[in-house]
TORPAVO-204185 format. One record per residue (C-alpha): z, x, y. Coordinates in nm, 2 decimals, padded with zeros to 4 digits. Each point is the difference from the previous one (the first is absolute). Layout:
<pts>
Z; X; Y $
...
</pts>
This chain:
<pts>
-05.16; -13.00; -00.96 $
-00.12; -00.32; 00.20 $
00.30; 00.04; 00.20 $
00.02; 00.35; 00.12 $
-00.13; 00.06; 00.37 $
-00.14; 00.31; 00.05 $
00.25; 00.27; -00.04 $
-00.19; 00.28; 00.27 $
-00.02; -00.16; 00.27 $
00.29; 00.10; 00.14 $
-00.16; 00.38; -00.07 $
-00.27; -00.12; 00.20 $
00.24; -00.13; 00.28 $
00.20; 00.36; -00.02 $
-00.31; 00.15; 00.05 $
-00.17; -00.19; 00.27 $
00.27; -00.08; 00.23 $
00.22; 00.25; -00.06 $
-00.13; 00.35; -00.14 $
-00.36; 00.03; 00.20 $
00.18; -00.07; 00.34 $
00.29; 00.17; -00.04 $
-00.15; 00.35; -00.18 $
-00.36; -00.01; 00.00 $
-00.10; -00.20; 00.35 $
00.22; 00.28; 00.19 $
-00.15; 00.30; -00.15 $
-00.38; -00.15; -00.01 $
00.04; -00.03; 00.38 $
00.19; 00.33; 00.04 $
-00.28; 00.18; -00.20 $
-00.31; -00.16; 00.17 $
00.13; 00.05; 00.35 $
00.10; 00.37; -00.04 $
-00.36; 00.07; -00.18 $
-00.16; -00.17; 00.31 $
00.20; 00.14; 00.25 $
00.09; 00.38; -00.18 $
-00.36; 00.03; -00.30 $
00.18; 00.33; -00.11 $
00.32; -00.09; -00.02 $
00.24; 00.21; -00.26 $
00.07; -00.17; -00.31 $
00.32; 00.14; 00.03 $
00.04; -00.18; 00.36 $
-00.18; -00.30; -00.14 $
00.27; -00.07; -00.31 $
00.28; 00.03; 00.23 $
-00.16; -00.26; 00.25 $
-00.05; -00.25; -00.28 $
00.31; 00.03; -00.13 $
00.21; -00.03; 00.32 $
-00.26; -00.30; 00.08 $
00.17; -00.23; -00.24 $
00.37; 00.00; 00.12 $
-00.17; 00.02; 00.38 $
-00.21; -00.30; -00.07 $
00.30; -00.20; -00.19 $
00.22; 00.11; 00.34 $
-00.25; -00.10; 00.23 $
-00.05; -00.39; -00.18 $
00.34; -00.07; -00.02 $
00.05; 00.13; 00.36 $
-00.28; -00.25; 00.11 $
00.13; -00.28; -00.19 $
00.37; -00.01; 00.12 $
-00.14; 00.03; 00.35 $
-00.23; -00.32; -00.10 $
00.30; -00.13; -00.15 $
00.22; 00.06; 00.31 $
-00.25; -00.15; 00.23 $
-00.02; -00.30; -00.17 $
00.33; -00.01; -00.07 $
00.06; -00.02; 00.41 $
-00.30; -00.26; 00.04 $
00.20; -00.23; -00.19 $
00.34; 00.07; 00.17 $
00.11; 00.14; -00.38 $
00.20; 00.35; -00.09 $
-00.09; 00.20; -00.26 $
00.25; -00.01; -00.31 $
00.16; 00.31; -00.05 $
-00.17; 00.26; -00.20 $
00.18; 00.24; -00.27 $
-00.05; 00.36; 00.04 $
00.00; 00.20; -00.29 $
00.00; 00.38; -00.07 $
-00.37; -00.02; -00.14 $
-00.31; -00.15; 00.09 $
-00.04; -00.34; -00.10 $
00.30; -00.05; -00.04 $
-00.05; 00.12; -00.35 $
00.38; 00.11; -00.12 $
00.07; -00.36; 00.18 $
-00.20; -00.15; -00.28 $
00.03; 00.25; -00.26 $
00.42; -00.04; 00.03 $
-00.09; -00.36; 00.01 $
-00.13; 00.02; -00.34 $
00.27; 00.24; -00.12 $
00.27; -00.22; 00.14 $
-00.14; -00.30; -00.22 $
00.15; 00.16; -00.31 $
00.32; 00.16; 00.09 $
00.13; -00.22; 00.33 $
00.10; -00.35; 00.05 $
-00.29; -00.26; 00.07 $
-00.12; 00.01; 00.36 $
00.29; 00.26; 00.08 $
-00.27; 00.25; 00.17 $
-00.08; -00.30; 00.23 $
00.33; -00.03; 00.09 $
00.02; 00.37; 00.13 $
-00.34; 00.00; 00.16 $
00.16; -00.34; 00.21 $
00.35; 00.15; 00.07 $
-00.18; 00.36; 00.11 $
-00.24; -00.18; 00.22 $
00.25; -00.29; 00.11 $
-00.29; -00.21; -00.07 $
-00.03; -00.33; -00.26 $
-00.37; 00.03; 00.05 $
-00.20; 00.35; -00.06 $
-00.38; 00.13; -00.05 $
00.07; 00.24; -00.28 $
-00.38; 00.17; 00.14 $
-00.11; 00.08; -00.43 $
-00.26; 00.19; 00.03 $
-00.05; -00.06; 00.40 $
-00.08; -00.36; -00.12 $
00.24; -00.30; 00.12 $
00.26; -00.08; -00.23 $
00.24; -00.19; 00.14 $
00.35; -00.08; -00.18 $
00.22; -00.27; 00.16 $
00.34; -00.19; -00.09 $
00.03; -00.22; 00.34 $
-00.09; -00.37; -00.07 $
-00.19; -00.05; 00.31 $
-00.25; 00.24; -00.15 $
00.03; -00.20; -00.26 $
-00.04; -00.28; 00.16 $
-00.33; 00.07; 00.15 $
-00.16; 00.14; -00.32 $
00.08; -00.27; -00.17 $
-00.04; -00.30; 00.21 $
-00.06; -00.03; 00.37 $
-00.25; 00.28; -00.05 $
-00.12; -00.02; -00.35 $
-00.35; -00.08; 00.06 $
00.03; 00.37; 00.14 $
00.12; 00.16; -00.30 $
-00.12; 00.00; -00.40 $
00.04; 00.21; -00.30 $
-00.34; 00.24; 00.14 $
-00.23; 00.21; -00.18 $
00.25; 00.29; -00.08 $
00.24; -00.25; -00.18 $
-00.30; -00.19; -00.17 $
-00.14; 00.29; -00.14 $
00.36; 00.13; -00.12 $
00.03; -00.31; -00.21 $
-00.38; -00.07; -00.05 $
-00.03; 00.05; -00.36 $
00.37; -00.12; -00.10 $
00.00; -00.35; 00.17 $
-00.34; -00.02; 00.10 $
-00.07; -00.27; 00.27 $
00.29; -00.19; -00.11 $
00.26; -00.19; 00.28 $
00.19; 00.30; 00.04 $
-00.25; 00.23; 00.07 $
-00.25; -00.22; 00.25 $
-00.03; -00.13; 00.35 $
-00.21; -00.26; 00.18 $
-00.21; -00.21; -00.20 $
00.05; 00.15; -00.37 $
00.42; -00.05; 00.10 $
-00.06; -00.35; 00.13 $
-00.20; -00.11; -00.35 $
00.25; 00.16; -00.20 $
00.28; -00.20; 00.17 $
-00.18; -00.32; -00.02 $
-00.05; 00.06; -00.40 $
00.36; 00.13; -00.06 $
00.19; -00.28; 00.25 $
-00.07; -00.30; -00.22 $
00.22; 00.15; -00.28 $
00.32; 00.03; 00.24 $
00.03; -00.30; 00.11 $
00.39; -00.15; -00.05 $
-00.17; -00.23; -00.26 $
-00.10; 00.30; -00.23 $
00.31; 00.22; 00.05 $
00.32; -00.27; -00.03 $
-00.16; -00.04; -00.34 $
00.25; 00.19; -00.19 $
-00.12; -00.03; -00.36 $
-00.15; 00.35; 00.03 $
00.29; 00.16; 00.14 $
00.20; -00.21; -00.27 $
-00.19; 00.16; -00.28 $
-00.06; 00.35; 00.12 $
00.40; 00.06; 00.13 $
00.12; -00.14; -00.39 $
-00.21; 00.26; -00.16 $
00.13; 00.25; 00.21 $
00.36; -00.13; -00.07 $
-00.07; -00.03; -00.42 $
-00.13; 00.42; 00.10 $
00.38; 00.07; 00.16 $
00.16; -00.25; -00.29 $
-00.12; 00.26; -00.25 $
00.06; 00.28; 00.16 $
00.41; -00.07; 00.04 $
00.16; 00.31; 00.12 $
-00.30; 00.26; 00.03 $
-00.16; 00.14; 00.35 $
-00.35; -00.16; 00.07 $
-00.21; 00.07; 00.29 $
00.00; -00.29; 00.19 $
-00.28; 00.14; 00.27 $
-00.23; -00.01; -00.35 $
00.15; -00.31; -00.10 $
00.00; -00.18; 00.33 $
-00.38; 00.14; 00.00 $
-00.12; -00.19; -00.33 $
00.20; -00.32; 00.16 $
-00.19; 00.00; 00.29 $
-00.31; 00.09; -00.13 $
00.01; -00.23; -00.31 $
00.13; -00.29; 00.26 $
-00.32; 00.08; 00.28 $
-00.26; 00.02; -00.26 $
00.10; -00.31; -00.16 $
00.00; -00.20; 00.33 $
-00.30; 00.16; 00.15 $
-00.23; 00.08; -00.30 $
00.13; -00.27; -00.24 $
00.13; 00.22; -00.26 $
00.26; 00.23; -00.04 $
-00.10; 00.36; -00.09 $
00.35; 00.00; -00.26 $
00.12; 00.32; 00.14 $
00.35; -00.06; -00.10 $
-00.12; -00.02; -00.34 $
-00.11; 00.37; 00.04 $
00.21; 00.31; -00.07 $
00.30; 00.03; 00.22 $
00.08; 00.37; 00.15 $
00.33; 00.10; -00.23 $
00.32; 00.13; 00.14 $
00.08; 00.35; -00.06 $
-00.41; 00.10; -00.11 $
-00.16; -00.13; 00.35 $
-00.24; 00.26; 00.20 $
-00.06; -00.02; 00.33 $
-00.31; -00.24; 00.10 $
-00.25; 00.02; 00.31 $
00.28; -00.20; 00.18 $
00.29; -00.12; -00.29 $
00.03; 00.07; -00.32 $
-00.30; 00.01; -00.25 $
-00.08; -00.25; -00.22 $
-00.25; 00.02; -00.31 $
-00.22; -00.23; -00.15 $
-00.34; -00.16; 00.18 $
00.25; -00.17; 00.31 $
00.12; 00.35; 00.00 $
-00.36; 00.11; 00.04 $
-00.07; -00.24; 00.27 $
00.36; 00.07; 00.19 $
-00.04; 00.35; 00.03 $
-00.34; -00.03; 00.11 $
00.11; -00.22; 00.27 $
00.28; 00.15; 00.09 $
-00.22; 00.33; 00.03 $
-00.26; -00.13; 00.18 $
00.31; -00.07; 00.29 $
00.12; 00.40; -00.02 $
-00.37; 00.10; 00.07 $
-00.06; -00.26; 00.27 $
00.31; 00.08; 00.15 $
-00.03; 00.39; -00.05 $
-00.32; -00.06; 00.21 $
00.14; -00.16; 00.25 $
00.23; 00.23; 00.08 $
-00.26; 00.23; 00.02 $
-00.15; -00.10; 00.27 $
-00.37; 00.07; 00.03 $
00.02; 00.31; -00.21 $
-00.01; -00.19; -00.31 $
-00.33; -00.02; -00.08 $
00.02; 00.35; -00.02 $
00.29; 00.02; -00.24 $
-00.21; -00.20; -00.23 $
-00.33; 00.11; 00.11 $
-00.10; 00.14; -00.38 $
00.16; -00.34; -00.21 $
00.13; -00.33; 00.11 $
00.36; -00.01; -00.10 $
-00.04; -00.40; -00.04 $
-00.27; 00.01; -00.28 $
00.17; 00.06; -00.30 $
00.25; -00.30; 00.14 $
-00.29; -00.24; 00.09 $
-00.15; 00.03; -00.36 $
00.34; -00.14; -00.17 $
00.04; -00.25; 00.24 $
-00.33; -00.13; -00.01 $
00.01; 00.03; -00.42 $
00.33; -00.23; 00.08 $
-00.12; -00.28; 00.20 $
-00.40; 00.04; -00.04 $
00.03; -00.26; -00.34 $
00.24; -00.23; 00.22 $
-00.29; -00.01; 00.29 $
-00.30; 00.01; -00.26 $
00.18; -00.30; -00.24 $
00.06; -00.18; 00.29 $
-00.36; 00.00; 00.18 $
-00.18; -00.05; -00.37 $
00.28; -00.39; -00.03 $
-00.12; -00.07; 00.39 $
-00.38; 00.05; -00.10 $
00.02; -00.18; -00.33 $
00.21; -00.31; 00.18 $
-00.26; 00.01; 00.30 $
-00.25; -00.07; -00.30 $
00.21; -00.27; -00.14 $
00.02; -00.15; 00.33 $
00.37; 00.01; 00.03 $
00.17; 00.11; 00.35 $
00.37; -00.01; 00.04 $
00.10; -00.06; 00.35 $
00.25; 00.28; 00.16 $
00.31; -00.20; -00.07 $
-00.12; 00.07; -00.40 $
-00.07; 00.35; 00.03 $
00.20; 00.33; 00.04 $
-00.15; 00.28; 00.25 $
-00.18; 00.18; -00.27 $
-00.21; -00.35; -00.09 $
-00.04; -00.03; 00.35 $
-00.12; 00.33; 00.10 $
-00.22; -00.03; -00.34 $
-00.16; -00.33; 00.10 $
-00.07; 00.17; 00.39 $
-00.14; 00.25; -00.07 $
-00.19; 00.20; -00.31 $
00.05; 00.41; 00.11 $
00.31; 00.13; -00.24 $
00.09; 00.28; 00.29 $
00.12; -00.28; 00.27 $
00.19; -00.20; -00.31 $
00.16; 00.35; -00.10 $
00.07; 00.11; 00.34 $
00.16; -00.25; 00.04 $
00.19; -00.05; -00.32 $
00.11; 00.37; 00.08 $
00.08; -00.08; 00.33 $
00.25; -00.28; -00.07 $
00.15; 00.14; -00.29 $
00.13; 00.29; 00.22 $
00.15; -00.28; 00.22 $
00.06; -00.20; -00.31 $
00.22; 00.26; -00.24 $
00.13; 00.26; 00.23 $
00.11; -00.14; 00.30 $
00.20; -00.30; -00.14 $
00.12; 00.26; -00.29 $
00.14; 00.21; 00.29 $
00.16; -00.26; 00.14 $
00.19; -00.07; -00.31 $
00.05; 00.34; -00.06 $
00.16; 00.08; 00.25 $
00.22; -00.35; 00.04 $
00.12; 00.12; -00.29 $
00.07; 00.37; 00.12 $
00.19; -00.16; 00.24 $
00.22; -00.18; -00.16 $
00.09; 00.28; -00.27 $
00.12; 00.18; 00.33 $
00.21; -00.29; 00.19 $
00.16; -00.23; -00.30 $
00.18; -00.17; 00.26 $
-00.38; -00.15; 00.09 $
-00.06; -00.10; -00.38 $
00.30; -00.12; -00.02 $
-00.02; -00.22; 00.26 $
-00.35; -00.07; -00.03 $
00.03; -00.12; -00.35 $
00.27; -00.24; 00.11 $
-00.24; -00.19; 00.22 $
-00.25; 00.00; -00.29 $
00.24; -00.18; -00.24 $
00.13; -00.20; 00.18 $
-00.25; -00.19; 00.13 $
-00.20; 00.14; -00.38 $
00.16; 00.04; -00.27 $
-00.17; 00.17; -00.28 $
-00.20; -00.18; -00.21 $
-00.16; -00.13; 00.27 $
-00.33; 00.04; 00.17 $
-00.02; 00.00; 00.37 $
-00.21; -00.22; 00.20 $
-00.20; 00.09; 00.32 $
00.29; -00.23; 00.15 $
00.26; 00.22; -00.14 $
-00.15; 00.35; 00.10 $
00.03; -00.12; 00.37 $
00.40; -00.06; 00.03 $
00.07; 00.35; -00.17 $
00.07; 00.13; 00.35 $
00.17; 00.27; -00.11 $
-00.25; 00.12; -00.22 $
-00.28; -00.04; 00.25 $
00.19; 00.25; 00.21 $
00.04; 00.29; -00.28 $
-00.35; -00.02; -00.03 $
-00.10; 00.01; 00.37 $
00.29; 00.33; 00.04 $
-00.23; 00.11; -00.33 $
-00.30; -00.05; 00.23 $
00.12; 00.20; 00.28 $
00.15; 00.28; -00.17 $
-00.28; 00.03; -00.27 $
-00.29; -00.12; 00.14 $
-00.29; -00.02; -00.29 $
-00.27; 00.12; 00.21 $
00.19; 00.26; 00.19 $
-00.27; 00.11; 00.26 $
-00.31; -00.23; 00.05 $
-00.36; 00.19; 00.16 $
-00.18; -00.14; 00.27 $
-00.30; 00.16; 00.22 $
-00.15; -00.11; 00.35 $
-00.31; -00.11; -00.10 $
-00.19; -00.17; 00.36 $
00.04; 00.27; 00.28 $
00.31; 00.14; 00.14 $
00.31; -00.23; 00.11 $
00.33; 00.01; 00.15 $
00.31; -00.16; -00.14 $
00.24; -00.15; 00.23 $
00.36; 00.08; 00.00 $
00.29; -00.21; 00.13 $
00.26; 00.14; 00.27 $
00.29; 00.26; -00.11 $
00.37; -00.14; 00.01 $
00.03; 00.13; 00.39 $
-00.32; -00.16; 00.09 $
-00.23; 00.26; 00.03 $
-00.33; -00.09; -00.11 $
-00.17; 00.10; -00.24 $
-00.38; 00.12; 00.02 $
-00.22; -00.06; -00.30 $
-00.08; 00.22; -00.29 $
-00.37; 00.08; -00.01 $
-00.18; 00.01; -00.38 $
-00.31; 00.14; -00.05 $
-00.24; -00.10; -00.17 $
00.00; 00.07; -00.35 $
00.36; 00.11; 00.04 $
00.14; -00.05; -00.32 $
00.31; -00.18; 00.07 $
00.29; -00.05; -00.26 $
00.31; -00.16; 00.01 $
00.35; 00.07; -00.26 $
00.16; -00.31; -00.07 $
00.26; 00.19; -00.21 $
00.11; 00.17; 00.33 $
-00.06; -00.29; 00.27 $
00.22; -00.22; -00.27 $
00.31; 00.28; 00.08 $
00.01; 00.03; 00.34 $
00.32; 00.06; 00.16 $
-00.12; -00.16; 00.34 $
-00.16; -00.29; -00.14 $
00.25; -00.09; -00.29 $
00.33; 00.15; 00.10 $
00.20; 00.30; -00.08 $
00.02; -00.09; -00.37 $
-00.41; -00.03; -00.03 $
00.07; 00.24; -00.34 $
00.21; -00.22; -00.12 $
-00.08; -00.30; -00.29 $
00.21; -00.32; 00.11 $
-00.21; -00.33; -00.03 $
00.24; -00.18; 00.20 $
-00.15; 00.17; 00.30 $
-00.29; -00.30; -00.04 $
00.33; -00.28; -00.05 $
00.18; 00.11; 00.28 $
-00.09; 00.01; 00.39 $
-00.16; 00.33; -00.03 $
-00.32; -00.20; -00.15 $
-00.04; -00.13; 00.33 $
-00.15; 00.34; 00.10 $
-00.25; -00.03; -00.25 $
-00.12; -00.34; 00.10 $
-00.02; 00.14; 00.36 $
-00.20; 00.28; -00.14 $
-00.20; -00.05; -00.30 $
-00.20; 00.31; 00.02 $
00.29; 00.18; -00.09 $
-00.02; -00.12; -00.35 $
-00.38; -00.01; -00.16 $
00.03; 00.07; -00.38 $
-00.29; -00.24; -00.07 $
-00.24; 00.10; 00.31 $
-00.03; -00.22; 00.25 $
-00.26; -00.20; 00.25 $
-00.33; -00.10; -00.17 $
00.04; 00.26; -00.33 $
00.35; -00.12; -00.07 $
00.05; 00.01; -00.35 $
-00.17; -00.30; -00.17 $
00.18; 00.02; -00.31 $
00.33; 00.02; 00.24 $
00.20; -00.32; -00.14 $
-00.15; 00.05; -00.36 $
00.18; 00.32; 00.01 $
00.34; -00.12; 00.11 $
-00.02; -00.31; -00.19 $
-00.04; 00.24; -00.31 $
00.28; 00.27; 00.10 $
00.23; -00.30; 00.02 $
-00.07; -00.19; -00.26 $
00.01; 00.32; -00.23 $
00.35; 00.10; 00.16 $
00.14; -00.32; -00.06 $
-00.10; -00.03; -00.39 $
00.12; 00.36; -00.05 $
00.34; -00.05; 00.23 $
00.03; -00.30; -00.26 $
00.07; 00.24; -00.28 $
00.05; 00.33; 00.17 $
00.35; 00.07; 00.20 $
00.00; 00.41; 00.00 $
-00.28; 00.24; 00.05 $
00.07; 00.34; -00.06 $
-00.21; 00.28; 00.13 $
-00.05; 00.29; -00.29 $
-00.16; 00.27; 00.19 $
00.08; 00.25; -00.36 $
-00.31; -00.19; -00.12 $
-00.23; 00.05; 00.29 $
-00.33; 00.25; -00.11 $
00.09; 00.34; 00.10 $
-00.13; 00.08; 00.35 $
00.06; -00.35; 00.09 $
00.34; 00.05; 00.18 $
00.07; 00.02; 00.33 $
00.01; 00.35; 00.16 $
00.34; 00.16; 00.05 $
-00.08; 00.02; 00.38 $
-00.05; -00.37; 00.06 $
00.42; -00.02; -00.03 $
00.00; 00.23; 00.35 $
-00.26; -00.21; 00.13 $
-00.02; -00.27; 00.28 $
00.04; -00.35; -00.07 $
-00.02; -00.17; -00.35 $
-00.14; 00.34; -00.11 $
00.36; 00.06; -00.09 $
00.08; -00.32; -00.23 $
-00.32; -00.02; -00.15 $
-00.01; -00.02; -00.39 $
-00.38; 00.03; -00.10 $
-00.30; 00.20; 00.16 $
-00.18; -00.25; 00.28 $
-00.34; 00.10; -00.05 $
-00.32; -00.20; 00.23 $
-00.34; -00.05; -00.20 $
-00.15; -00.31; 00.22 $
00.34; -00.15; -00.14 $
00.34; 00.09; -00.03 $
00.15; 00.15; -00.36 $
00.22; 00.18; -00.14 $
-00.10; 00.33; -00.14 $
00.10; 00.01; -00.43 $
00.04; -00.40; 00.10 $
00.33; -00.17; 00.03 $
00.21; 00.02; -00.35 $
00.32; -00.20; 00.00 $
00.20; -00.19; -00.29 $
00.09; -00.39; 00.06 $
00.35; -00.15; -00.11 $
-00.01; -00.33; -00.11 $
00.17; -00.28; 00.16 $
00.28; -00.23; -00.17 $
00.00; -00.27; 00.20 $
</pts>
């Protein structure tokens, strides 16, 4: 297939950089110097030498390398971050309980012991003896993202995690191949192109005429909020919708578990699974760590995912470059106000892998991040009906159904603004973001403690991988107060907000500094507009967790756990986004007045 890159060389990466030093450098050297040294050396004696050579060798490197690391920690004045010790080497029951803990514990909750046991917001979790550093402090943050970012990009590890899924789209670039991305995407957010409401208009009443006719029965809204979004970004960006809310609904009662929701059949079905698949594998390998390659060393888990996305959009990008040649003969050329991004990208450029890159690439930004969002607005409000409640007041009001609101109108729905930010905070839709030091070692400066004491630096290697949880910066007790696990929007009405505006680092949910989200205001402007039209009709959401897949509800020991482990109604689950495992099923009641 034209788009496929090739699927070994990641084999050839394991191989190279990984197996030969590791194994076979150690006992080459082992066996040539005891042949020079000892020509009739036992066999016996010789085995036993190789095969002690390997964990000597891997003992001596990593030796060498934190003294390296601790000299050039102290010739920039920077500490170490603390490193966590675990019971073997590697740290491999760290990582393997990491990957455990991802199907039975709450999200980031082993993070949160790992900081409480080493009294540290900021560890190297040493994977493998590699740098992998895990952080929840917003001065790290900070740096990464802004006052240091020319210091930090996705790297080669991350790069070649997502290669074959997104390619060398936005998300998954730096430098130059980032900055020509962002010039051909930033035309189609400008506040001319998203206040124009007609596509939000036409998407949200489908989705509403959906509801109409399902009156009283459970729907998945995760799957439905999915087609929304999906149907409303490929219309804006690509000029057409791909109708998925035409398409086979999951059904209440007969639903299976999906790669990340429920399942869905028909060809959006096809192309959802195989999306939302191709985030469990990338994910899976990222948690990982560098021994993925060998976990997949005899198939690529993303093939048979690839193949049905690419059978999905390969007509779209094929249709669409055949129009551009045949109106380049014609002589016709629309400027970029007349276009949408797929036209554009069309008319820029002939190869089909960066137009699907970066088709794919959006799409995830497009569908699942804004769907989350909605998602879990709604989640929220099924919980606290004192919030719908009130929030529905200030939608009317200002309103009332029948009604389409204006870009005017979204901006004095304070209240409403505020739900969605507590949303943001609580239920961040990209709940840990990657990052790696990619131009030499550097030391990230840290402010004074509350006494005064100052603070020294903390030193990142290079090609530290380095990431950072919004999900558990967002609930910091020091940072937000002692209710943090709380979900009370008037915390951004009230004077608490002036925290926030003191310190915005506490509060990233789109990114921040020159990767910010581009699609940022698109994405609110959506939620809201969405939440008001539904508010319009809606006036009760009730949460029908009898209807959830089986295996999709919460573990018994969540209710013993810390924090909103113990009120939590559905599975939070992390896939590059946030979801809900089984999806969110819930049944609306419609509103008399």
């Amino acid at each position: 297939m034209f788009f496929a890159n090739d699927p070994s060389a990641y084999r050839t990466r394991l191989i190279v950089h990984t197996l030969i030093p590791t194994f076979v450098l150690p006992v080459l050297v082992t066996t040539l110097f005891l042949q020079r040294v000892y020509p009739d050396v036992a066999l016996l004696f010789l085995l036993i030498a190789q095969l002690f050579s390997i964990p000597a060798w891997g003992a001596i490197t990593v030796r060498y390398g934190q003294y390296q690391q601790r000299k050039l920690a102290d010739s920039l004045n920077a500490q170490i971050i603390p490193r966590v010790r675990g019971r073997w080497p590697g740290n491999l029951d760290i990582m393997l309980n990491m990957i455990k803990a991802a199907k039975e514990r709450y999200l980031h909750d082993p993070y949160e012991d790992l900081f409480e046991e080493y009294k540290s917001n900021t560890l190297n979790l040493g994977f493998l003896w590699g740098d992998f550093i895990i952080t929840k402090d917003e001065e790290v943050v900070k740096y990464v993202l802004t006052t240091g970012h020319d210091h930090f990009g996705h790297g080669s590890r991350v790069k070649e995690i997502l290669a074959r899924f997104l390619g060398d789209g936005i998300f998954n670039s730096d430098r130059e191949i980032w900055k020509f991305h962002r010039s051909m995407t930033r035309p189609f957010f400008l506040k001319e192109r998203i206040s124009d409401f007609e596509n939000f208009e036409h998407h949200t009443s489908r989705t509403l005429s959906v509801l109409r006719a399902l009156g009283p029965i459970p729907i998945d809204v995760q799957d439905l909020f999915g087609r929304f979004t999906i149907d409303a970004a490929s219309s804006f960006l690509f000029g057409s919708s791909l109708e998925t809310l035409s398409m086979p609904l999951p059904k209440a009662g007969e639903a299976k578990m999906g790669p990340k929701g429920s399942s869905a059949s028909g060809e959006f079905g096809d192309f959802a699974q195989a999306f939302e698949e191709a985030q469990q594998v990338v994910t899976l390998r990222a948690r990982s760590g560098n021994l993925w390659p060998a976990i997949e060393f005899f198939g690529d888990r993303l093939s048979p995912s690839i193949k049905a996305m690419d059978s999905f959009l390969g007509p779209m990008v094929e249709n669409t470059l055949k129009e551009n040649r045949m109106a380049a003969a014609r002589g016709v050329k629309k400027s970029t106000d007349e276009t949408n991004l797929l036209e554009y990208m069309a008319a820029n450029t002939d190869d089909p892998k960066i137009i699907r890159d970066e088709l794919l690439n959006i799409l995830l930004a497009g569908r699942d991040t804004t769907a989350a969002l909605i998602t879990f607005t709604v989640y929220a409000l099924a919980l606290h009906p004192h919030v719908l409640e009130r929030a529905r007041e200030e939608i009317v009001s200002k309103c009332p159904p029948g009604t389409v609101p204006s870009f005017d109108d979204l901006k004095t729905f304070k209240y409403l603004r505020a739900v969605l930010n507590e949303v943001l905070r609580l239920y961040p839709p990209v709940p840990i973001i990657l990052r790696a030091s990619t131009s030499g070692a550097t030391a990230i400066p840290r402010t004074t403690t509350a006494d005064g004491t100052l603070r020294k630096p903390y030193f990142i290697p290079s090609k530290a991988n380095v990431a950072f949880s919004s999900f558990l910066l967002h609930r910091r007790k020091d940072r937000w107060g002692q209710d943090a696990e709380e979900f009370d929007p008037d915390r951004w009405l009230d004077s608490r907000v002036e925290h926030m505006v003191k310190n915005p680092f506490i509060f990233v949910p789109f990114n921040a500094g020159p990767r910010i989200c581009i699609g940022q205001q698109f994405a609110l402007n959506e939620a809201s507009f969405f939440l008001v039209r539904l508010l319009q009709e809606y006036d009760s959401f009730e949460l029908t967790p009898e209807y959830q897949p089986e295996g999709s509800q919460p573990p018994a020991g969540w209710y013993r756990g810390r924090g909103r482990a113990a009120v939590e109604k559905v599975w939070f689950a992390s896939a590059m986004t946030l979801f809900a495992k089984g999806g969110l099923w819930l049944r609306f009641g419609k509103a008399t007045i």
